[in-house]
N, C-alpha and C positions, 0 to 999 in steps of 0.2 A: 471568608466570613469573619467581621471582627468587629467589634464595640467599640464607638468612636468616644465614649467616656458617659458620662454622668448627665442623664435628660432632664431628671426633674427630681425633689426632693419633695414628700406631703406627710403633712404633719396637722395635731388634730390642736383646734383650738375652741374654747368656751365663748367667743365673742369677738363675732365675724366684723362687729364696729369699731373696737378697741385695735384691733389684726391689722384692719386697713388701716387705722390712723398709725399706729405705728410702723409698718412699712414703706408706708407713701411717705409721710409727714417727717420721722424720726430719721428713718435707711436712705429715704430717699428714689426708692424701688417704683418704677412703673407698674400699675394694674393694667397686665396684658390679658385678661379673659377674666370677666364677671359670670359666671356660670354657676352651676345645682350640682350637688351630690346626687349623678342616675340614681345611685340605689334611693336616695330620698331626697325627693324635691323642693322638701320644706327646709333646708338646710342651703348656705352656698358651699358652691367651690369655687373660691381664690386662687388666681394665678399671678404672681409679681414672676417683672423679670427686666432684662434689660430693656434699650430702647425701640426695638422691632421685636422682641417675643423670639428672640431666637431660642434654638434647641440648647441645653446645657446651661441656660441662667435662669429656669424657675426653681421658684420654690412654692408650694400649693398647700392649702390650708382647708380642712373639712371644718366647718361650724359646725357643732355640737352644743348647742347651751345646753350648760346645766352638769356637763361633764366634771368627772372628780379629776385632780389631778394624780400626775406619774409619780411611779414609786420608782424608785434607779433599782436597777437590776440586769442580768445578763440577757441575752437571747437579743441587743437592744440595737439600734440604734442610735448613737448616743449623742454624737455633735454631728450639725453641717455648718459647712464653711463655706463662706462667700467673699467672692474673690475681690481683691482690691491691685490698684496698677503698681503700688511702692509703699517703702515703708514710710515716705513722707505722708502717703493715708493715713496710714494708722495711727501716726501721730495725729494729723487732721481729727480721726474719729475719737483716738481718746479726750478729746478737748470735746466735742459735742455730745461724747456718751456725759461728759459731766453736766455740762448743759440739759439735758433732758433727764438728768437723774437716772441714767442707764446703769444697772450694775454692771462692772467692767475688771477684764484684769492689765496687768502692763505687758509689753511687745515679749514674747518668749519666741523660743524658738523650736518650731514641732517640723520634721523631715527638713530640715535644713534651710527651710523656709522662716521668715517672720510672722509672728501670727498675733492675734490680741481676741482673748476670749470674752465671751459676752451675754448675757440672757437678754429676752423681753419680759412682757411684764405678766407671762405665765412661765415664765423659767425654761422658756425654749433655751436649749444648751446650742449657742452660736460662736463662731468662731471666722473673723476677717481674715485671712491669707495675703499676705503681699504678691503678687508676680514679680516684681523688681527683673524685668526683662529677659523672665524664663520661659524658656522654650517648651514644644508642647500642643495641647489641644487649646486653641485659638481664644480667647475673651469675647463677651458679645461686645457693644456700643454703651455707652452711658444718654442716661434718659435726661433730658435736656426741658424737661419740665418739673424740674424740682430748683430749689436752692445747694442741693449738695451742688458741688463743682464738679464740672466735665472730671475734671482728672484727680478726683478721689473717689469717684461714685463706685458702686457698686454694679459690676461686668459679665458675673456669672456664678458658678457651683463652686465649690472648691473641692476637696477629699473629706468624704463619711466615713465618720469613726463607727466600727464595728464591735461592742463589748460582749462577747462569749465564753463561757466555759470549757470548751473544747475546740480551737479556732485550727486545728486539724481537718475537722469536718466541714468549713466555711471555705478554708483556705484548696481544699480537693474541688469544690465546687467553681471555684474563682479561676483555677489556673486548668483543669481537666474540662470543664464544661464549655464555661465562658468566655476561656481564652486571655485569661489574665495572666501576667507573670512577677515572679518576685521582685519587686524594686531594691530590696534593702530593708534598715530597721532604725527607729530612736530612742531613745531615752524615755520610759516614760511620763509625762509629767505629776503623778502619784507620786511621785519620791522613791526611796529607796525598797527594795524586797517587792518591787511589781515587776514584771516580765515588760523588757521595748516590747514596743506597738513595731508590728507587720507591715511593710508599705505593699500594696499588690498594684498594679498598673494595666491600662488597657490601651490600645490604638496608639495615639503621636503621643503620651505618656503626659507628664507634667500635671496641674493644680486641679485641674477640671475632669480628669480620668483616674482620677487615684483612691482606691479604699485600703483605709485605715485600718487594723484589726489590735485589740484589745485584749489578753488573756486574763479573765478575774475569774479566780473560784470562790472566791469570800463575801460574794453576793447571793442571793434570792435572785428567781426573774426576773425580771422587769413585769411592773404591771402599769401599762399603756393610759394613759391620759390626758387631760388638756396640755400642750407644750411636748407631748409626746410625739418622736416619728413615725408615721404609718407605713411607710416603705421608701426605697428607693427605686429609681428606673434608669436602665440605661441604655446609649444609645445605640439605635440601630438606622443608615440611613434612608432605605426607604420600604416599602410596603412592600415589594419583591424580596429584599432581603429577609426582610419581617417574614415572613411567610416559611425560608429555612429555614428560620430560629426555631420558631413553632412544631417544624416537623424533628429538629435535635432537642426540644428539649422532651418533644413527648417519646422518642427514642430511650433518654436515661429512666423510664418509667418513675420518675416523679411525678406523684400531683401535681397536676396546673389547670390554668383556667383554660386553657385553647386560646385561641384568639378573642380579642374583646375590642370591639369598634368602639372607640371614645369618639370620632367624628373628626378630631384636631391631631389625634395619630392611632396607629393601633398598637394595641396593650398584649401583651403574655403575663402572668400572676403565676408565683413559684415560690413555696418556702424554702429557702435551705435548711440542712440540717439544725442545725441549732435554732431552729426556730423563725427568722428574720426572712420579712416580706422581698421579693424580689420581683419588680418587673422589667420587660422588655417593651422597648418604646419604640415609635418608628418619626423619624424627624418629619414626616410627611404626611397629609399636607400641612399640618401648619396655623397657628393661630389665626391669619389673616387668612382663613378658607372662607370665612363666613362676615367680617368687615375688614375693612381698611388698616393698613399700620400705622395711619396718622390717627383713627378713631379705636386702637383698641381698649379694651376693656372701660368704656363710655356706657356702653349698656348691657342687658342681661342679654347674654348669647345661651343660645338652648340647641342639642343639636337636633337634627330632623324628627326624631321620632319624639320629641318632647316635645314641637313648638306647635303642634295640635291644643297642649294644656298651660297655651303662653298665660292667657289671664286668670288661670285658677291657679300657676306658679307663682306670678307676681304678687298676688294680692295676700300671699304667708308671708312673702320675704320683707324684711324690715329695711329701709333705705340706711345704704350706707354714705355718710357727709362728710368732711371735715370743718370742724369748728374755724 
């Protein structure tokens, strides 16, 4: 049994109209599932990702209007990163972060990687990674219905930054549970008097299997908000395998949710110690269980036990367009 790296990234956003337009529009990202928050229907859930919906390139976005924003603090989630083919992107992206008025930083260099750090326009804390032909857990395809160019576009996950106060307790979870192991460490980009950041690795290793880890004590919590992350998920490849995960982790006598049918994979929910959402995801079956890969996220998908209250869903949710 082993995690083949990083499924899916969600994070909570105030304006599910603004989200779309700047992922599709700005990133470049394909809308692979137009879909509802089960727990509340009146809300969506956004799925961007590469050009098939593969496992390892979302990144998913709960609508919440009205939401306050994130305060920085520990227990957090703090960046993800989204992969890009070379560091001729990133040059690419610096010219069109200015174009669109993107706050942006210049190419540094985090695990020995090139990278260029970034927000949206609720201060999602993002971060482009180059691959520059590193080996590792594979890229998806670039989505071929944008203006971004095949070969700057935007391929999958990259490595989540973890910031906690005791990354002892994070880092036992990562390498004794889950099966991760030490990669090594860098520099942190805080400048002097912070502790390098932790590299931890899962499966074929490399951009899209890799968690970050952070030691800050001179912070507060984190208090979670729009632009804030709601958890990370990682992968697992299929619903057999899923199934031993389930019985190891309710083994370590942690809370967790048991298993949880999302319809498009199954889910396990887990806090680690310090705080930070964890799930386990199953690459199976797949966004295109319920439409086409040439038509996904074209309309609202509901899974079975919702699509009883298709037109009392519809008729709250606000159309999302591009000008």
């Amino acid at each position: 049994m082993q995690l083949l790296g990083i499924h899916h990234i969600s994070i909570l956003t105030g304006s599910a109209e603004k989200n779309f337009e700047f992922f599709t529009k700005v990133l470049g990202m394909r809308l692979v599932k137009k879909s509802v928050n089960q727990d509340d229907t009146s809300c969506y859930h956004l799925f961007y990702g590469d050009g098939k919906g593969s496992p390892g390139t979302e990144v998913t976005f709960f609508d919440i209007p009205g939401l306050g924003s994130t305060h920085e603090g520990t227990s957090s989630i703090t960046s993800t990163s989204l992969r890009v083919k070379s560091t001729e992107s990133l040059k690419y992206w610096g010219q069109r972060f200015e174009q669109y008025g993107v706050k942006h930083e210049g190419i540094e260099q985090r695990a020995n990687r090139n990278t260029m750090a970034f927000e949206d326009f609720e201060g999602t804390k993002l971060i482009l990674v180059a691959d520059d032909d590193e080996e590792g857990v594979a890229a998806g395809e670039p989505w071929e219905g944008t203006e971004v160019p095949a070969e700057h576009a935007i391929v999958g996950l990259g490595p989540v930054l973890l910031t906690v106060a005791r990354p002892e307790r994070t880092e036992r979870v990562l390498t004794e549970i889950l099966g991760f192991r030490h990669e090594g460490s860098y520099p942190s980009l805080l400048g002097e008097g912070y502790d390098d950041v932790e590299v931890y690795a899962t499966g074929e290793g490399g951009a899209g299997a890799e968690v970050h880890i952070q030691k800050r004590t001179d912070l507060p919590l984190e208090k979670l908000g729009r632009g804030g992350v709601h958890h990370v998920a990682f992968r697992i490849p299929d619903e057999t395998e899923h199934a031993k995960w389930v019985d190891r982790i309710k083994e370590t006598g942690m809370m967790n949710s048991g298993k949880v049918d999302r319809f498009y994979f199954k889910a396990l929910y887990f806090r680690e110690p310090n705080g930070i959402l964890f799930e386990l995801s199953s690459d199976t079956p797949g966004f295109d269980v319920d439409e086409s890969v040439e038509t996904l996220g074209e309309n609202l998908s509901l899974p079975p036990f919702l699509e009883p209250k298709r037109e009392e869903i519809e008729e709250k949710l606000r159309p999302l367009t591009l000008d």
